[in-house]
Legacy VTK file of the C-alpha trace (Angstrom):
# vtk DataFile Version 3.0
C-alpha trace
ASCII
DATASET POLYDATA
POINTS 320 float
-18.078 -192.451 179.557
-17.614 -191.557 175.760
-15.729 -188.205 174.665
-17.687 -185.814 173.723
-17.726 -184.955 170.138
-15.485 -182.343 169.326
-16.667 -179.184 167.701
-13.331 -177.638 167.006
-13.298 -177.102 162.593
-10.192 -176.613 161.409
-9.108 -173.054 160.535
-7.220 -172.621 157.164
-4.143 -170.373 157.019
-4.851 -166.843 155.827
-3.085 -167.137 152.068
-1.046 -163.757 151.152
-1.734 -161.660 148.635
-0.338 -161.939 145.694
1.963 -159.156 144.128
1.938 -157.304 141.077
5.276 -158.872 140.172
4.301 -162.460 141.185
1.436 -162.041 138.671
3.302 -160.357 136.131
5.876 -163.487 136.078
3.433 -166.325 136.320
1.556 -164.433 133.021
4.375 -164.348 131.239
5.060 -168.300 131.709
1.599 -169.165 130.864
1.872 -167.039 127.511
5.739 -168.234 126.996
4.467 -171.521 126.805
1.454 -171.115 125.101
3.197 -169.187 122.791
5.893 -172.237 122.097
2.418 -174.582 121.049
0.807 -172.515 118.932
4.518 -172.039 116.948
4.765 -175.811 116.862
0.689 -176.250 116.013
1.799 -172.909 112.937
4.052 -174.894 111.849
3.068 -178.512 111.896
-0.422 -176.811 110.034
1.905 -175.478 107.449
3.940 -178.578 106.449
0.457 -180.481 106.350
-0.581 -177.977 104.115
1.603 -177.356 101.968
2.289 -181.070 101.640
-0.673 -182.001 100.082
-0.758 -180.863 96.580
2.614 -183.203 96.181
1.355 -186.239 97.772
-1.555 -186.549 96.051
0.194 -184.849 92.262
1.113 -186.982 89.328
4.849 -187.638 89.674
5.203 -187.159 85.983
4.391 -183.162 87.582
6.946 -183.180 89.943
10.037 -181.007 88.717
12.422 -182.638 90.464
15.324 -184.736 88.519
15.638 -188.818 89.336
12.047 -188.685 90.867
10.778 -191.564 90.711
7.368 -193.592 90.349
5.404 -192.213 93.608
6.331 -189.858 97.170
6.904 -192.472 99.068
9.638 -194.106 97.421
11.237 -190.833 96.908
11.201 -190.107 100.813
11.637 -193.401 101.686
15.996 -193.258 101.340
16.299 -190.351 102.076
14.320 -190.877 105.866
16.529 -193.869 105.996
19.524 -191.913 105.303
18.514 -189.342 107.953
17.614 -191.742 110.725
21.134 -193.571 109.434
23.031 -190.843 109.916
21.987 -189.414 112.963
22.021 -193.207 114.920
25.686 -193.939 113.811
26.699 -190.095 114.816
24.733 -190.905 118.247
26.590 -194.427 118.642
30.468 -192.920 118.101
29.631 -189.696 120.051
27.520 -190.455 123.465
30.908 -192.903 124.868
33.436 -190.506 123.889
30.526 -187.249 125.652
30.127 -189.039 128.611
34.243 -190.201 129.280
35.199 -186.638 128.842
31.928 -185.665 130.710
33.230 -187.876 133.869
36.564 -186.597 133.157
35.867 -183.305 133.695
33.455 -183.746 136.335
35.440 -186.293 138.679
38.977 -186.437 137.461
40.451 -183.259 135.928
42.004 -180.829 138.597
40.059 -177.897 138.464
41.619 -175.606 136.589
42.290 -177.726 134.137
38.184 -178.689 134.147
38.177 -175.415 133.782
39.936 -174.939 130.675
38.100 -178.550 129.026
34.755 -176.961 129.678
35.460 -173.839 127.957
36.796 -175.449 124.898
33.738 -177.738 124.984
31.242 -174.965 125.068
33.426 -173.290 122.384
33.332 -175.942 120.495
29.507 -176.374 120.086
29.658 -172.557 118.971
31.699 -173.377 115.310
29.377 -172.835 112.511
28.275 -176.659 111.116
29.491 -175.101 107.552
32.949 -175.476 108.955
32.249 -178.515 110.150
31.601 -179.719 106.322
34.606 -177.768 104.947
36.649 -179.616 107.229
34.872 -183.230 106.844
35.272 -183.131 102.913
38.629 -181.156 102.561
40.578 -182.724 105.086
38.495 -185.753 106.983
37.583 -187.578 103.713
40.806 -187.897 102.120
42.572 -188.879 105.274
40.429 -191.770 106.225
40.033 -193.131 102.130
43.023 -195.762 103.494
41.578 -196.674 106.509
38.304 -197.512 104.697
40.320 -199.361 102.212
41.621 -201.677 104.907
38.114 -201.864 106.728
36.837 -204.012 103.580
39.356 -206.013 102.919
39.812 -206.861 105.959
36.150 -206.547 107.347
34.376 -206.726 104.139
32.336 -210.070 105.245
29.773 -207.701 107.253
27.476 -206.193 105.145
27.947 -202.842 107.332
32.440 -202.430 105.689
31.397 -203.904 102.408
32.928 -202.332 99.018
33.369 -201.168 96.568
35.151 -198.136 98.670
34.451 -194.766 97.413
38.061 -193.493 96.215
37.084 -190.522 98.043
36.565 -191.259 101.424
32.986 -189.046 101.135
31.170 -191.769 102.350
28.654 -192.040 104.582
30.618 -193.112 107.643
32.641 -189.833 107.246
29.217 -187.894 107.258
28.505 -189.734 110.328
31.979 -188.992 111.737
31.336 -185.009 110.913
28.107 -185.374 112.817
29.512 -187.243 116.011
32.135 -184.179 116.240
29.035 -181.953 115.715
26.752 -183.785 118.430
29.902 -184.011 121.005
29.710 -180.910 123.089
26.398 -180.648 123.436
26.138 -184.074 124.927
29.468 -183.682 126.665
27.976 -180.387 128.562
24.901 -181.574 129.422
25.835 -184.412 130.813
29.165 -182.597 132.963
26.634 -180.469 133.993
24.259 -183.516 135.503
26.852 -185.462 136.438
27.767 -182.296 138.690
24.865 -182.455 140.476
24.987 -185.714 142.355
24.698 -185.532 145.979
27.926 -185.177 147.380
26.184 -187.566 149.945
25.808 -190.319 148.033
29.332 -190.043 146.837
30.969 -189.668 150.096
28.291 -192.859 151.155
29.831 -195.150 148.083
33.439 -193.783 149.192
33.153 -194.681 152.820
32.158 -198.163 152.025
35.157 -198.803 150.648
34.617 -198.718 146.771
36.909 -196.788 144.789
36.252 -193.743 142.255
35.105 -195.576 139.388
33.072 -197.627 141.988
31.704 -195.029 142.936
30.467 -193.674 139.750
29.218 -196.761 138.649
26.919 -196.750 141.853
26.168 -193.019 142.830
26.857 -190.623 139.611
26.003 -192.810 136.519
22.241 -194.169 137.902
21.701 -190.205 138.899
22.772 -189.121 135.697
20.825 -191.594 133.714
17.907 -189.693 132.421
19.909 -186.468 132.305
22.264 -188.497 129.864
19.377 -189.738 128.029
18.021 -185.725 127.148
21.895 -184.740 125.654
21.401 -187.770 123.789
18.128 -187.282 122.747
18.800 -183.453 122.088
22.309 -184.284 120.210
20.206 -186.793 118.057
17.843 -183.524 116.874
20.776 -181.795 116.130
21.715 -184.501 113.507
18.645 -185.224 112.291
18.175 -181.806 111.266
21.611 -181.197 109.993
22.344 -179.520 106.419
25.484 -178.277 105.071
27.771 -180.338 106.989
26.205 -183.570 105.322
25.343 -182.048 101.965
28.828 -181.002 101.776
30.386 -184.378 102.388
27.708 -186.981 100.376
26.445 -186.988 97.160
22.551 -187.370 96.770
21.673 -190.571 95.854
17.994 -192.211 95.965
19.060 -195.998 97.488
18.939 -197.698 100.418
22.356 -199.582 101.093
23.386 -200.308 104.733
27.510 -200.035 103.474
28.996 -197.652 104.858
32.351 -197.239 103.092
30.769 -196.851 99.470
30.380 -193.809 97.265
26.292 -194.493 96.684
24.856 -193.366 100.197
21.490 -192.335 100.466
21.305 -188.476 101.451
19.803 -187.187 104.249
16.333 -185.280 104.038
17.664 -181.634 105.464
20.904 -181.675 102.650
18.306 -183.019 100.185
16.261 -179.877 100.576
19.010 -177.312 100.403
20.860 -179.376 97.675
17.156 -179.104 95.471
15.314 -176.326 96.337
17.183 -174.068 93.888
16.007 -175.845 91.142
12.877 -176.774 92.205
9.588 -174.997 91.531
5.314 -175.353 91.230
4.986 -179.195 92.625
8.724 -179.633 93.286
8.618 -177.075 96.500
5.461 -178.910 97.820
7.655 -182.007 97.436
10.745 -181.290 99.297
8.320 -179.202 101.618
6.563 -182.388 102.110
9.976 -184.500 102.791
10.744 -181.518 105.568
6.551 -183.020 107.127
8.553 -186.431 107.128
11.698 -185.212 109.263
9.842 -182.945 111.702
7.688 -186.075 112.506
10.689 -188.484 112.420
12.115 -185.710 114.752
8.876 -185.511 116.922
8.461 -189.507 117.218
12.188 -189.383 118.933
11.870 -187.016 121.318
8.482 -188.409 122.111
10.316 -192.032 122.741
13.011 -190.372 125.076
10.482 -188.611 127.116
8.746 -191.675 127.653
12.172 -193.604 128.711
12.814 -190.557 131.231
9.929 -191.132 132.650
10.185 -194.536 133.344
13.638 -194.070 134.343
13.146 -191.382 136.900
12.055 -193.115 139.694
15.632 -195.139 139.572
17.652 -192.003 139.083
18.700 -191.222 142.662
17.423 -187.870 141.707
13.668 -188.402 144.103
LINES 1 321
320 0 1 2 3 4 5 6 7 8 9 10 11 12 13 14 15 16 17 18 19 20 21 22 23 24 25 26 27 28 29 30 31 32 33 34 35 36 37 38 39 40 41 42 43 44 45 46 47 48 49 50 51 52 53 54 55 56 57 58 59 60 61 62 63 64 65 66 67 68 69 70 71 72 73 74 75 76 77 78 79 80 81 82 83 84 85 86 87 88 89 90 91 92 93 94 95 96 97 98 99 100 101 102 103 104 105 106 107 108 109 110 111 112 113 114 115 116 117 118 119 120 121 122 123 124 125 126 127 128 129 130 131 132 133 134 135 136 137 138 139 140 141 142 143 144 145 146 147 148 149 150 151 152 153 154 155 156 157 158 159 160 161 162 163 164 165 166 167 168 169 170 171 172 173 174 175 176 177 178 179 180 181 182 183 184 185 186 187 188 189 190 191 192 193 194 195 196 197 198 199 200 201 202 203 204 205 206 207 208 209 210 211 212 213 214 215 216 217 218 219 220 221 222 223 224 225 226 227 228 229 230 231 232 233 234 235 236 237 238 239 240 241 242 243 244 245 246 247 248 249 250 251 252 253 254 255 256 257 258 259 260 261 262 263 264 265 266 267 268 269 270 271 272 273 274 275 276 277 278 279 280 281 282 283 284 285 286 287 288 289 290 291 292 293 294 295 296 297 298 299 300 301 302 303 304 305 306 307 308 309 310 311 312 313 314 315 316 317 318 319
């Protein structure tokens, strides 16, 4: 005999109503964010604007000293500069962030974690114009020496090749002012990620015999990995964009030269525009307006690179 068919349908789950407050709070997220795109689309519309007239101007119109034959190659060093900058910053910072990170997070006794966190947040609250003070005062003239011995020594790689700037404002020591800079926000980010690793799969790596740093290597540092990526990413904004600190240790200069230890470093496009928008006017705004079009899509390019590196990363994270 066969079944009989069954006529049962199923019956959904009565939903409950929704309250005032609920709705209140889910409005205010939808306009929050659509408020945060229509800045970015205000702005971006600006800059596009308002870059215009000096892209497509006569140079011999632009009121801006040393420019030279066209836009393009007067942006041109200074993006390099910027990208420069920021990538050797990122390169001496993101070890140092994420020892102290694991220090704090797995190491320290907890007082003293304590204590290293607050100076850490602390630390990402000093004003960057100190920051320069301190990089051109006392940073520049401290490392001139050090530099000195770096090319004679290392001088075969293009990267330590002289002459050395008798200064020590080079752009190694911008880069060194920006690593300090960059270091607590990656540093508390990534303590902050690194704290939340399941304690199971800690106490799993433990049991099997491997010791601490074993255990890091296999439980805290694959978790961590795309949380480590966004401090990076985010500490990488923060020099890109950077002003006084780097126009107060460099010297504008229109060239692209890889050395590191010499006096004629390109400048960055942020200093560039606070170094030359007193003097500039008419054509010469649009222009360093136009260089600020160049940075916000250099900026927008890198954050669109990390996002798509956390994605592919997140399935390996521990973190699903």
């Amino acid at each position: 005999m066969t079944a009989p068919a069954s006529t049962a349908t199923k019956v959904r789950a009565p939903r409950a109503p929704r309250r005032p407050a609920d709705r209140i709070f889910s409005g205010s997220t939808v306009v929050a964010g659509g408020l945060i795109l229509a800045i970015l689309a205000a702005v971006a519309i600006f800059l596009v604007v308002q870059s215009i007239p000096a892209v497509v101007a006569d140079p011999a119109d632009i009121s801006l000293s040393g420019f030279p034959d066209s836009f393009w190659q007067y942006v041109g060093p200074l993006a390099f500069g910027t990208v420069y900058a920021a990538a050797l910053a990122l390169v001496m910072a993101l070890p140092v962030a994420i020892g102290i990170a694991l220090f704090i997070s797995h190491y320290a006794p907890r007082r003293l974690a304590a204590g290293l966190g607050y100076v850490i947040d602390l630390l990402a609250a000093v004003p960057s114009v100190v920051f320069g003070l301190w990089g051109s005062i006392v940073l520049a003239p401290a490392v001139q020496p050090v530099y000195a011995w770096m090319a004679d020594h290392l001088g075969w790689f293009p990267l330590f090749a002289g002459p050395v700037s008798g200064t020590g404002r080079t752009l190694l020591t911008a880069s060194i002012v920006l690593a300090v800079m960059i270091l607590p926000i990656i540093t508390a980010l990534s303590r902050e990620v690194f704290l939340q690793t399941p304690t199971l799969h800690e106490e799993a790596a433990l049991a099997l015999g491997a010791t601490r740093w074993e255990m890091i290597q296999v439980a805290v540092l694959p978790f961590g990995r795309p949380g480590i990526i966004s401090a990076s990413m985010l500490g990488l904004g923060r020099a890109l964009g950077e002003t006084m600190a780097v126009a107060l240790v460099l010297s504008p200069a229109l060239v692209i030269n890889p050395a590191i230890l010499t006096s004629t470093n390109s400048s960055t496009i942020a200093a560039n525009i606070a170094l030359r928008f007193p003097e500039a006017h008419d054509i010469g705004i649009n222009t360093l307006i136009a260089t600020g079009l160049v940075l916000f899509v250099i900026t927008l390019v890198v954050n669109s690179i990390a996002r798509v590196v956390i994605n592919r990363r997140k399935a390996f994270s521990g973190a699903n």
